[in-house]
N, C-alpha and C positions, 0 to 999 in steps of 0.2 A: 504494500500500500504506500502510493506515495503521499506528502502531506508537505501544505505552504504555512508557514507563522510568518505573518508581517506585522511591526510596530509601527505606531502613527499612521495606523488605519485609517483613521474619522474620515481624512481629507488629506488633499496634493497628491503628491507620488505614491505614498501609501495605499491611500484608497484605490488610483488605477492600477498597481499595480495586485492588489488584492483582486480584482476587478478582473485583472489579465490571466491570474492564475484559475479563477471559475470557468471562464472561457478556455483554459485549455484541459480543463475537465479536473481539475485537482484541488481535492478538499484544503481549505481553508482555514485559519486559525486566527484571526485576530486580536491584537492588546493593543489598546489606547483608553485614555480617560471614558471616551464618550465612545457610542455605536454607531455605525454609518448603516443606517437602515437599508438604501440603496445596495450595499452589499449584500443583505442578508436575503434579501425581495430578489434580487438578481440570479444568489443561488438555490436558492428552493426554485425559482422558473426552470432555471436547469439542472435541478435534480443531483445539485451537487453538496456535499456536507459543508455545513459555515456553523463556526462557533466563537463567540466573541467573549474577551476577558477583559472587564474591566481595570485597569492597573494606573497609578502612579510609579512612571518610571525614575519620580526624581529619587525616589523612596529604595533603597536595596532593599529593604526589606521585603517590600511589595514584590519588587521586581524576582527573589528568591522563593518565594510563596507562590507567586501565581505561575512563573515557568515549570517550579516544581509539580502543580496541576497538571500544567501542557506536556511534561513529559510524559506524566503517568495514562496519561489520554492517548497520546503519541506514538511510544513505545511498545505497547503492547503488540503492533502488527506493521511497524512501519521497518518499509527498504530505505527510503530517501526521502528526505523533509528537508526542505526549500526555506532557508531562512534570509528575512531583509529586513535587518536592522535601520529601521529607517529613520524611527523617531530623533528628533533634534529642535536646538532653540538656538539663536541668535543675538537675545541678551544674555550679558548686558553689553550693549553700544554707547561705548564713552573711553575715553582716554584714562592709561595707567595712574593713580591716585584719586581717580573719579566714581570710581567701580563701587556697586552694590553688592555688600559680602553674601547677600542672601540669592542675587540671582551668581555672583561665581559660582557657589555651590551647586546651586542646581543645574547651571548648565553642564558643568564637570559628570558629575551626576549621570541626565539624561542624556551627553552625547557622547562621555565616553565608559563612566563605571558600569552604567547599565549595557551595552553590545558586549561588553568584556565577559561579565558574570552570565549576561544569555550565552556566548558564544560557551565560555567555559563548561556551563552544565548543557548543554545540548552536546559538546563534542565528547564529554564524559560518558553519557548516557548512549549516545551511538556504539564508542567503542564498547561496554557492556552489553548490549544487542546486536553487535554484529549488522550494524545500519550505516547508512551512510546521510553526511548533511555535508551541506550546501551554504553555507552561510555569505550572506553577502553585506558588508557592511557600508554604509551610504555615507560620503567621505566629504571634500567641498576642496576645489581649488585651493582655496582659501588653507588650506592645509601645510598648501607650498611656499606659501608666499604673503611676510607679514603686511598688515591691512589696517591701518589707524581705525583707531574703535573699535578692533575686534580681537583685540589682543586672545581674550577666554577662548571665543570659536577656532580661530586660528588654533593656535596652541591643543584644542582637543579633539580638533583634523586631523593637525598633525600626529597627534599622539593615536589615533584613531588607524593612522597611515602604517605606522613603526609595527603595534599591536597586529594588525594584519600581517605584516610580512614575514613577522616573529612567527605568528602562530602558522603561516603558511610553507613556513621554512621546517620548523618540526613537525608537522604531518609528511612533509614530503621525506626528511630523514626515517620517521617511524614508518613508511610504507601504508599509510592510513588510506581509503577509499576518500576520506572527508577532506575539504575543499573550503578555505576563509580565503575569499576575496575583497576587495574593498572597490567601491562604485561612486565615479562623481560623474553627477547629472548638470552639472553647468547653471546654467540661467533658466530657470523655468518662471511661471506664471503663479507662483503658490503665496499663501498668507505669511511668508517668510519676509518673500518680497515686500509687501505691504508694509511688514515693519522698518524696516529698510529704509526705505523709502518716507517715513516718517520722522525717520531721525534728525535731530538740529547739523547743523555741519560744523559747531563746536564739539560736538560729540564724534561725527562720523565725514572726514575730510571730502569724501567722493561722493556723497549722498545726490547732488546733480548728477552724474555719473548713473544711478541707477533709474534713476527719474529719467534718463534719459532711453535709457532699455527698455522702459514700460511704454513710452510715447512713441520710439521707433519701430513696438513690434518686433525686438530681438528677444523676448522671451517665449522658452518652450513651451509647447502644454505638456502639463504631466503625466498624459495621455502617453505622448509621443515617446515621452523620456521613459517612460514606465511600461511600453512595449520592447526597448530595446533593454532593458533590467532585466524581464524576465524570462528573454530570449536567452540574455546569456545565462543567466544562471541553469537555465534546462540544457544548456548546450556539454556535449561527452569531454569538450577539450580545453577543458577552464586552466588556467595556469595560477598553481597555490602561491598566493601572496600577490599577489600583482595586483596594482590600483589601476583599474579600468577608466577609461575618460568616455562621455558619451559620444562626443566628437567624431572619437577611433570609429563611433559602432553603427553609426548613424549614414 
């Protein structure tokens, strides 16, 4: 049985991408705060499994409770589960001395403790069932390359980036079946943007810059972006650790 877990279901790249995986006939698992109804309505029309889990991923604790459910549900009959770490946030935007200690934390948190501890106990749990995952972690330019105002995001890219490679370098040593990749989807259309774009230009130097992505129509839909996500991660010849650009795939 094969089986998809994606984070930050509700909405953006998550939801199509959850979206992508019903349409290619494979039961579905969703965590995020809230339920995207539309997902659930989409697979019962086709007749495919959708189960949603409520979770704060700012919380490890949450985030160790509720996967430790998903495995148990998981595991019993699965060959391959399809995972997209997708969930992330973008505050706080503001410059180094400026910063709100309560959103450093939680973005630390939900964009990189939490992929870590999913990745770690789903690739624990495979190799005790003789299964294999897919893990695909959703990464951002922005990883590469430091960005006024974004110092946190940045930095837990990048650290997002490193963790990938690490963990994709010792599955390939240990001869593992299982597969952490990392995936940056570029400029899309999502409530990211929005924030972004809101920002003072005390806070965030480029903020005309993004404003100007939105007015020219150089942003993706998450449609688009999230069709070529879950192509690759279905695809037989994925390379362990490698950060994928959507650019390459597109």
């Amino acid at each position: 049985m094969n089986y998809a877990i994606v984070t930050g279901a509700s909405k953006g790249l998550g939801a199509s991408a959850a979206l992508r995986f019903i349409s290619e006939g494979i039961p579905v698992i969703t965590v995020s705060r809230n339920e995207n109804t539309t997902l659930k309505q989409a697979a019962e029309s086709a007749g495919i499994s959708y189960t949603h889990y409520s979770c704060d991923l700012s919380s490890a604790q949450q985030v160790q409770s509720v996967f430790a459910q998903i495995c148990d549900e998981v595991f019993v009959d699965a060959e391959n589960v399809y995972v997209i770490n997708n969930a992330g946030v973008i505050e706080p935007i503001d410059v180094a001395g400026e910063l709100d200690a309560a959103l450093v934390q939680s973005n630390i948190q939900v964009n990189l403790t939490a992929p870590i501890l999913i990745s770690n106990l789903l690739l624990q749990k495979a190799k005790n069932t003789d299964s294999s995952v897919v893990i695909a972690n959703v990464t951002s330019g922005a990883g590469e390359r430091p960005i006024q105002g974004w110092s946190i995001y940045c930095s837990t890219k990048a650290a997002v980036n490193m963790f990938t490679m690490t963990a994709g370098l010792e599955l390939e040593n240990s001869g593992s079946s299982s597969k952490v990749i990392a995936f940056s989807p570029g400029l899309m259309d999502t409530d990211m943007q929005v924030t972004i774009r809101s920002s003072s230009e005390e806070a965030f130097a480029d903020v005309d810059t993004f404003r100007n992505y939105k007015e020219s129509g150089n942003l993706r839909s998450p449609d688009t972006v999230a069709g070529a996500l879950v192509k690759l991660v279905l695809a037989e010849n994925l390379e362990n650790g490698k950060v994928y650009k959507v650019n390459d795939l597109l």
